[in-house]
N, C-alpha and C positions, 0 to 999 in steps of 0.2 A: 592743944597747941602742938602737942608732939607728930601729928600727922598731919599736922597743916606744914611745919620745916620740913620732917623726911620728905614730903608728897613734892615739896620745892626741888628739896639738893637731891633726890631721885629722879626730878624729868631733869632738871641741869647739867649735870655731874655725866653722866654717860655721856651726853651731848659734847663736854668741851674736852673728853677723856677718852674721844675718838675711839671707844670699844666698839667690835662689829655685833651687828646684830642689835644696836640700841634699842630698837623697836621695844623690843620686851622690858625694858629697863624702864623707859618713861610709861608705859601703859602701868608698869606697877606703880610708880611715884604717882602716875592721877587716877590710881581708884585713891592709895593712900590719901591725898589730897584733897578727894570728894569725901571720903570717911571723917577728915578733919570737922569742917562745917557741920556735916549731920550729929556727930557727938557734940561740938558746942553751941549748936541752934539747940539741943534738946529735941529735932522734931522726929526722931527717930521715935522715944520713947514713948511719944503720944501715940503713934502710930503703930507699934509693938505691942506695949504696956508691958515691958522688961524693966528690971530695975538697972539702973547707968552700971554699973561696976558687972555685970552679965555683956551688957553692949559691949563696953571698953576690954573685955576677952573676946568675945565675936569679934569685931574689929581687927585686935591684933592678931586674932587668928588668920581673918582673910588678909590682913599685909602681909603675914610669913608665906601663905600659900601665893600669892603671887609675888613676891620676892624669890620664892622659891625654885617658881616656874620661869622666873628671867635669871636665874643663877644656874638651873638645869640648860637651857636652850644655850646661853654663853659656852657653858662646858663642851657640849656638844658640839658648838662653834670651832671653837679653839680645837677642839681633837680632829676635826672635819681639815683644818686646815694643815 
């Protein structure tokens, strides 16, 4: 459920907080948002054969790395201007 809200108030939230460069911001909110469903559809783990608490660190690993990379591109933003 926690990637299914971040993945929302991430494409939203940049959008109506007129930061430049959003681009990066919502592309991270919808991979977040498609990792929601695949951890509570379970069909990741059919598909893997990982056990769920292994998934749900993969996961929030790929959210931080691309949270990461729309927090790096912003900075970069901002110093550019």
């Amino acid at each position: 459920m926690y990637f299914i809200v971040a993945g929302i108030f991430n494409i939203i939230a940049p959008l109506i907080a007129n930061i430049p460069d959003h681009g990066w911001h919502t592309w991270a909110g919808f991979i977040t948002l498609v990792l929601g469903p695949a951890l509570l559809g379970n069909w990741t783990g059919k598909i893997i054969h990982m056990p769920e608490f292994r998934l749900i660190g993969i996961f929030i690993g790929i959210d931080l790395f691309f949270r990461g990379v729309a927090f790096a591109v912003f900075g970069l933003t901002l110093r550019a201007n």
